[in-house]
Backbone as CSV, one residue per row, in Angstrom:
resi,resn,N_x,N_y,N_z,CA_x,CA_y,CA_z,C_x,C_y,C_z
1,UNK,-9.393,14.201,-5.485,-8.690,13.796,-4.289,-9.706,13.197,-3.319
2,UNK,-9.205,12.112,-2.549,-9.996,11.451,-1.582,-9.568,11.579,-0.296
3,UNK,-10.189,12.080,0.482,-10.336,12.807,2.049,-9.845,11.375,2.849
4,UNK,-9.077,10.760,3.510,-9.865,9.278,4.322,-9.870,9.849,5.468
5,UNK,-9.045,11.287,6.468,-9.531,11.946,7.299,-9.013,13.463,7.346
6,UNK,-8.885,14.604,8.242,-8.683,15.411,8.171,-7.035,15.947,7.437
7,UNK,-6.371,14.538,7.354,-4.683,14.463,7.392,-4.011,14.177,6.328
8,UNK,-5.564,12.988,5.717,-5.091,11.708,4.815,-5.912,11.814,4.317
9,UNK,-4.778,11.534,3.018,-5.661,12.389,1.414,-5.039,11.158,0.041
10,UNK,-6.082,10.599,-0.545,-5.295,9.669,-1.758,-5.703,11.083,-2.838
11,UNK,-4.754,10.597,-3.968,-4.413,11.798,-5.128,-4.401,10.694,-6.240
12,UNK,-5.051,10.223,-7.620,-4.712,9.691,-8.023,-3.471,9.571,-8.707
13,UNK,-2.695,8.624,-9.045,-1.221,8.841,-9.625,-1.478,9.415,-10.920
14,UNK,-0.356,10.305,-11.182,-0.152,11.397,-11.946,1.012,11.885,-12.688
15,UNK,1.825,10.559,-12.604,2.971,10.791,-13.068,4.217,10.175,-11.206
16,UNK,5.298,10.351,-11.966,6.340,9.936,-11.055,6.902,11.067,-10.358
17,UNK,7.010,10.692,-9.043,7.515,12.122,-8.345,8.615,11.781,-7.836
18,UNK,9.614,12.947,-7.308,10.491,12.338,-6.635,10.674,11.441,-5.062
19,UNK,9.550,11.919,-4.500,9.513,11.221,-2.997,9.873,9.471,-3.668
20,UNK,8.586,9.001,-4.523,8.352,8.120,-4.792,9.614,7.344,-5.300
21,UNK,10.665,7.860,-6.008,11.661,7.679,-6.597,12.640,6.873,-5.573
22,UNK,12.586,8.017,-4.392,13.448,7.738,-2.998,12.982,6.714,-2.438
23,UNK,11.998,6.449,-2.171,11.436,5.286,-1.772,11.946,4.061,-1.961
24,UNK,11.485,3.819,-3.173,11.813,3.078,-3.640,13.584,2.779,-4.418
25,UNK,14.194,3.738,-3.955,15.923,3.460,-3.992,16.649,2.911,-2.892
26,UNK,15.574,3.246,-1.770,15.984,2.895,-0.352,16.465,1.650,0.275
27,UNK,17.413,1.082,0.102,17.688,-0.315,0.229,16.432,-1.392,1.793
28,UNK,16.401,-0.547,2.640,15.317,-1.178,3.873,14.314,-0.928,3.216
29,UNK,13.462,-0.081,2.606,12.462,-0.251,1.570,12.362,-1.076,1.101
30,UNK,12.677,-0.884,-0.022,12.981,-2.288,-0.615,13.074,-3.856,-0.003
31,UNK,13.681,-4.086,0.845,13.922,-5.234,1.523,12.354,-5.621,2.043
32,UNK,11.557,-4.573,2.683,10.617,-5.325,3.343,9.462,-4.983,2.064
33,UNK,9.506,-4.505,1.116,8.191,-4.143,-0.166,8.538,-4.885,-1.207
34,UNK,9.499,-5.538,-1.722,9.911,-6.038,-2.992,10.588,-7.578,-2.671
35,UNK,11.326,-7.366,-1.170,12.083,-9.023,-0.855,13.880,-8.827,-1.573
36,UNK,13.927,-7.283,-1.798,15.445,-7.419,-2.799,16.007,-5.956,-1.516
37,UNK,17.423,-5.924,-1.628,17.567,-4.580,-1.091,18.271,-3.706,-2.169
38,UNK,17.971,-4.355,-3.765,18.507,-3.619,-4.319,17.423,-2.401,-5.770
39,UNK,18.100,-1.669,-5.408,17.348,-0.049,-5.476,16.618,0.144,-6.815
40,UNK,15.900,0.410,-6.991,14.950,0.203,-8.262,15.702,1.319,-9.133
41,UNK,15.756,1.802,-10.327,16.201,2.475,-11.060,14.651,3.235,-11.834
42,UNK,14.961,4.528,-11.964,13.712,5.230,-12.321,12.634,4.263,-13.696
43,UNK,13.407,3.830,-14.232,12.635,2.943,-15.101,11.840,2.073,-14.808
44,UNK,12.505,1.535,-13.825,12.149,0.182,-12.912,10.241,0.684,-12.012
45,UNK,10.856,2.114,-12.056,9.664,2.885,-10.508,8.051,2.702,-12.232
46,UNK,8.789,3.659,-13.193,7.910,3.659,-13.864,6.928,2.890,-14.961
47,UNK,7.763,1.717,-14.991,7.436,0.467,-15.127,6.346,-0.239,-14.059
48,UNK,6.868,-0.045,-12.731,5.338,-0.526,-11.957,4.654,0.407,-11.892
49,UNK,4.837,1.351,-11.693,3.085,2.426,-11.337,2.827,2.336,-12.970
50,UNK,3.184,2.050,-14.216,2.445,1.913,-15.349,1.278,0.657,-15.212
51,UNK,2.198,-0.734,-15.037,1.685,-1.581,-14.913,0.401,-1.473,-13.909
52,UNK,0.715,-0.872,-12.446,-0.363,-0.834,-11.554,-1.243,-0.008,-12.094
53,UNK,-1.269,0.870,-12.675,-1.889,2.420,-13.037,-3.131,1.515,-14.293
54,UNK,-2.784,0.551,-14.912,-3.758,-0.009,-15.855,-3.982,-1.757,-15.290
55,UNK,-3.687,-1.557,-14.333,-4.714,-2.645,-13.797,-5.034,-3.050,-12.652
56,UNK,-5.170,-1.535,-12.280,-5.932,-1.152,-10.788,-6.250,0.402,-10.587
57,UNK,-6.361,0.780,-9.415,-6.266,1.484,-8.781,-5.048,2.050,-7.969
58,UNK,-4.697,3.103,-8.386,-2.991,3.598,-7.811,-3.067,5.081,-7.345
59,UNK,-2.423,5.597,-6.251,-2.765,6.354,-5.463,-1.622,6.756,-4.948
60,UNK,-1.094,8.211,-4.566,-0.045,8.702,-4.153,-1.033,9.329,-2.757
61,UNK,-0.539,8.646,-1.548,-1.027,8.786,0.075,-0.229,10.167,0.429
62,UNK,-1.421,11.349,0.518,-0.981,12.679,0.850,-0.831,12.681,2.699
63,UNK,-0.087,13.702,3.114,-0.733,13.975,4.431,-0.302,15.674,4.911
64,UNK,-1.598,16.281,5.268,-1.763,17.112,5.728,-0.685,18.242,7.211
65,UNK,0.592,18.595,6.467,1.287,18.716,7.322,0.750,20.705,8.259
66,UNK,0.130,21.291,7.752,-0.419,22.134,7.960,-1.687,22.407,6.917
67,UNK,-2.136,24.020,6.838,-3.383,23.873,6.807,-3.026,24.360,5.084
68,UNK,-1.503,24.676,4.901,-1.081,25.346,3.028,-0.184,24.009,2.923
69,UNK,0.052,22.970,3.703,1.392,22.175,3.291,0.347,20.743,2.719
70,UNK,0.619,20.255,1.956,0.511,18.342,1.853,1.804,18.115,1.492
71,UNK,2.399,17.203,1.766,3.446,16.488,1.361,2.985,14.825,0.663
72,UNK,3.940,14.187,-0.230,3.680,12.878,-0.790,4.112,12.032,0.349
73,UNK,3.884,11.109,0.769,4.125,10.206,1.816,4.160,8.721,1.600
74,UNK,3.349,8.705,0.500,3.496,6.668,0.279,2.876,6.609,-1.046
75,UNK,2.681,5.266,-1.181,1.746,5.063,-2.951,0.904,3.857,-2.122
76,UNK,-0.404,3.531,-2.736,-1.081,2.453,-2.700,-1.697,2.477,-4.038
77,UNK,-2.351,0.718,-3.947,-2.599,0.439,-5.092,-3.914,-0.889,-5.074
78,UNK,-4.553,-0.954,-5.293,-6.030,-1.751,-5.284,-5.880,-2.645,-6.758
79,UNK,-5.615,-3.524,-6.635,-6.477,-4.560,-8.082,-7.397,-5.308,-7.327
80,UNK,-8.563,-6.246,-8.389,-9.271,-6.887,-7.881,-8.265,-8.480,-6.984
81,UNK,-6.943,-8.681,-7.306,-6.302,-9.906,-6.784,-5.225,-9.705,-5.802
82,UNK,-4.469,-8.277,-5.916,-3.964,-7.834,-5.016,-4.050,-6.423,-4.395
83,UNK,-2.816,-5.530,-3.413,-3.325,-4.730,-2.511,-1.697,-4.306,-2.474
84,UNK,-1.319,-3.515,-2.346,0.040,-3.197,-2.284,0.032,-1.232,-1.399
85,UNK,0.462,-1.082,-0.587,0.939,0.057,0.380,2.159,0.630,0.427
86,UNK,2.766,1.109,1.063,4.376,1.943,1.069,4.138,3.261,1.567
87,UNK,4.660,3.408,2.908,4.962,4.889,3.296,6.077,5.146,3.631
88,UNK,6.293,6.305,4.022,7.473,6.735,3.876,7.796,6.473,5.257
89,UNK,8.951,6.086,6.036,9.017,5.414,6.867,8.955,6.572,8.326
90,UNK,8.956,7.897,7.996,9.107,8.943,8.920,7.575,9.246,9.040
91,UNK,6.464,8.821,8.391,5.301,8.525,8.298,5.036,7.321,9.062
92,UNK,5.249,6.465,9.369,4.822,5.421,10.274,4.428,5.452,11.646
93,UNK,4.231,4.227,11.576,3.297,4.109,12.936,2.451,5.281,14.122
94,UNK,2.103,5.825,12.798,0.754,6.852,12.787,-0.682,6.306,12.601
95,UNK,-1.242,5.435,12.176,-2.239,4.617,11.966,-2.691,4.933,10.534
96,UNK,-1.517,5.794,9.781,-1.927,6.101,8.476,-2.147,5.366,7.521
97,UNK,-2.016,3.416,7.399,-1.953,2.460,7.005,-3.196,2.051,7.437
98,UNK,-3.505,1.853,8.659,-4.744,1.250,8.994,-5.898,2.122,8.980
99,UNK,-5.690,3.611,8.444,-7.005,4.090,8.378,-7.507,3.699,6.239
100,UNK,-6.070,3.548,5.551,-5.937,3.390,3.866,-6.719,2.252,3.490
101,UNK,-6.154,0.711,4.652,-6.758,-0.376,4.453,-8.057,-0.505,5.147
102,UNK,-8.375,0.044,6.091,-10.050,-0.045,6.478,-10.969,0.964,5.570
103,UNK,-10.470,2.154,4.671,-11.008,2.893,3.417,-11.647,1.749,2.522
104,UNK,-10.443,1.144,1.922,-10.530,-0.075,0.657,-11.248,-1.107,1.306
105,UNK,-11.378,-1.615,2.461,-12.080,-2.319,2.749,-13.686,-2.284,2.774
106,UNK,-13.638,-0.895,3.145,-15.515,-0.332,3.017,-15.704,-0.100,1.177
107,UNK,-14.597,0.344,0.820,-15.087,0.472,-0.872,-15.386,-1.045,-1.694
108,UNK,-14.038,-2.136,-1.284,-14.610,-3.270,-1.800,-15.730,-3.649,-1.422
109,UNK,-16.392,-3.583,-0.219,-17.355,-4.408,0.374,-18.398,-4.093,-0.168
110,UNK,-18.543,-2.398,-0.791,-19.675,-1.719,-1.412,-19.571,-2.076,-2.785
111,UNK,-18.208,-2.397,-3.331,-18.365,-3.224,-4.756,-18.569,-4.383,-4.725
112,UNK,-19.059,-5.461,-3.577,-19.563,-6.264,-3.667,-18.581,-7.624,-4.062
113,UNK,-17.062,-7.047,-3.295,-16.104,-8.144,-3.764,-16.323,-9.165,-2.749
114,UNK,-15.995,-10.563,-2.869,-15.658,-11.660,-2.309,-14.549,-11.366,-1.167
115,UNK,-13.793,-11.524,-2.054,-12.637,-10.797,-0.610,-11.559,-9.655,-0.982
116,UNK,-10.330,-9.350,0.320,-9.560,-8.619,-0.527,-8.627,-9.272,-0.321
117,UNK,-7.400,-8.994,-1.180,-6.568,-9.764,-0.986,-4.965,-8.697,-1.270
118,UNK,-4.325,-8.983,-0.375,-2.624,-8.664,-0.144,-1.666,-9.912,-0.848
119,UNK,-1.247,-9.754,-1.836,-1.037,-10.579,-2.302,0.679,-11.380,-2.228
120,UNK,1.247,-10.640,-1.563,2.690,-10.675,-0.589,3.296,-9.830,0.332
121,UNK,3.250,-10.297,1.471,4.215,-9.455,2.069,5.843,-10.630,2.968
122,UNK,6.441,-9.772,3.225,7.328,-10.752,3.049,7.576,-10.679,4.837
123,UNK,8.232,-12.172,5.675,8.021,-12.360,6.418,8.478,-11.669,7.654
124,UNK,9.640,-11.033,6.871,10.660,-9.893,7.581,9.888,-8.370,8.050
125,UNK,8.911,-8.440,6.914,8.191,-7.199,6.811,7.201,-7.390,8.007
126,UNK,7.609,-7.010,9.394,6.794,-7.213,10.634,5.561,-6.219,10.739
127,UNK,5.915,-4.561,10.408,5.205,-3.792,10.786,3.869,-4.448,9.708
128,UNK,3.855,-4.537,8.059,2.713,-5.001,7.650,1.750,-6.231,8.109
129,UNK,2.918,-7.486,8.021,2.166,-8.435,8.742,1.192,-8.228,10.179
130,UNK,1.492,-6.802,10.872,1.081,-6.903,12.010,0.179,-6.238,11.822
131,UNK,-0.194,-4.978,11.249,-1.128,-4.254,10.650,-1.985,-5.169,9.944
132,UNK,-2.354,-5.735,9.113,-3.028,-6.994,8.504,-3.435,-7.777,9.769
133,UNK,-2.950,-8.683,10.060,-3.681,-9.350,11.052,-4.200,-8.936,11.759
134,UNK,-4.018,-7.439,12.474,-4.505,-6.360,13.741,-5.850,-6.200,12.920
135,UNK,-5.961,-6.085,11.430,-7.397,-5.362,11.060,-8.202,-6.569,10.746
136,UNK,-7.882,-8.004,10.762,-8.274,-9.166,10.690,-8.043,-10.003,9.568
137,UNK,-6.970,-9.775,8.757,-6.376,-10.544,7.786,-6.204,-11.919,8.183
138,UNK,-6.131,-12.988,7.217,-5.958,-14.008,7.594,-4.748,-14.489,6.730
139,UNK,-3.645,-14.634,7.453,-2.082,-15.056,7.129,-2.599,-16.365,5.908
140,UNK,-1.730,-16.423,5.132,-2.406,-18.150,4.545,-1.049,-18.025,2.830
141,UNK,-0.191,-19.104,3.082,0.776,-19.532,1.884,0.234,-20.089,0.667
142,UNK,0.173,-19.347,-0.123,-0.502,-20.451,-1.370,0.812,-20.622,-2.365
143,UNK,0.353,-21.679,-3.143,1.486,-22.183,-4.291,2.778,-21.720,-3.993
144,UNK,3.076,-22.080,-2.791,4.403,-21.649,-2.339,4.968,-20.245,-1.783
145,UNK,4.781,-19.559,-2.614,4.568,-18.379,-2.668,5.184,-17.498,-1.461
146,UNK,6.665,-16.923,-1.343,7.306,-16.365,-0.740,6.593,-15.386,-0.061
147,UNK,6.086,-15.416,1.115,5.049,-14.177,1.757,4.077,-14.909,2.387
148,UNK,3.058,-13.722,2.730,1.319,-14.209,2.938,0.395,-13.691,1.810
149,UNK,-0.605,-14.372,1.924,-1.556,-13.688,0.953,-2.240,-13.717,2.487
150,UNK,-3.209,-12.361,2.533,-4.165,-12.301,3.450,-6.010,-12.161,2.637
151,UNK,-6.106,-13.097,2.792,-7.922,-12.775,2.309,-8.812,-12.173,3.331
152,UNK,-9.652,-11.399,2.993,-10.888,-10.817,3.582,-11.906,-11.605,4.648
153,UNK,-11.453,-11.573,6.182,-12.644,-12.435,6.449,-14.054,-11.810,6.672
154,UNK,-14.859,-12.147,6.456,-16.112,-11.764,5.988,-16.915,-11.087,7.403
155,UNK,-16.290,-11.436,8.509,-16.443,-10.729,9.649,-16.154,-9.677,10.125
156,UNK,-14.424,-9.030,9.108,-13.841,-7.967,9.115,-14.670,-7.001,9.112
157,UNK,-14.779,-5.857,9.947,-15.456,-4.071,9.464,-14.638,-3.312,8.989
């Protein structure tokens, strides 16, 4: 398990849980993480954390609700081309996002990546877009591509 502060804890993924399940059934979920509001089906859940799980880094975002409690709260996920987040929305706007992406940001920088990169978020999806640019993302459309990709500016801490 990885500490990022007294609260916030990554766990590597370990199988499918139910928080995660809900999440992702959630039609406003969905809408601002996928661009669909329609509800993933458990196959569907375990189909991406497989896919993410072998070609990245995938992570079930704990948080410290007392000193015997953690609860599951979100998933993230690191490849070298994209970056993908999700909390649970009763979890928000806690800075529990911007402490996950300034983590990965000090780990890529120590692996010596070029940049990082978010590889969609969709335009509706305000709270991410705003989080990203707040930590110094740089908005930018490639090959069309429904969303932003945000790359790493090299000035970012």
């Amino acid at each position: 398990m990885i500490e990022i502060t007294g609260s916030i804890f990554l766990q590597p993924y370990d199988g499918l849980r139910s928080e995660a399940l809900s999440w992702y059934q959630n039609p406003d979920l969905q809408r601002l993480v996928n661009g669909t509001s329609e509800p993933y089906q458990k196959e569907q859940v375990l189909k991406m954390y497989n896919y993410q799980s072998a070609h990245g880094e995938l992570y079930y975002i704990l948080w410290r609700e007392t000193d015997e409690t953690m609860v599951t709260i979100g998933d993230v996920w690191l490849a070298p081309a994209d970056f993908a987040i999700l909390l649970d929305p009763a979890y928000q706007q806690r800075g529990i996002a911007s402490a996950i992406v300034k983590y990965f940001l000090q780990q890529t920088k120590a692996l010596g990546w070029k940049q990082f990169t978010v590889g969609e978020v969709y335009p509706e999806n305000s709270g991410s877009n705003a989080l990203f640019t707040r930590i110094g993302f740089i908005p930018t459309i490639i090959d069309g591509k429904t969303g932003y990709l945000f790359p790493l500016q090299s000035t970012c801490d």
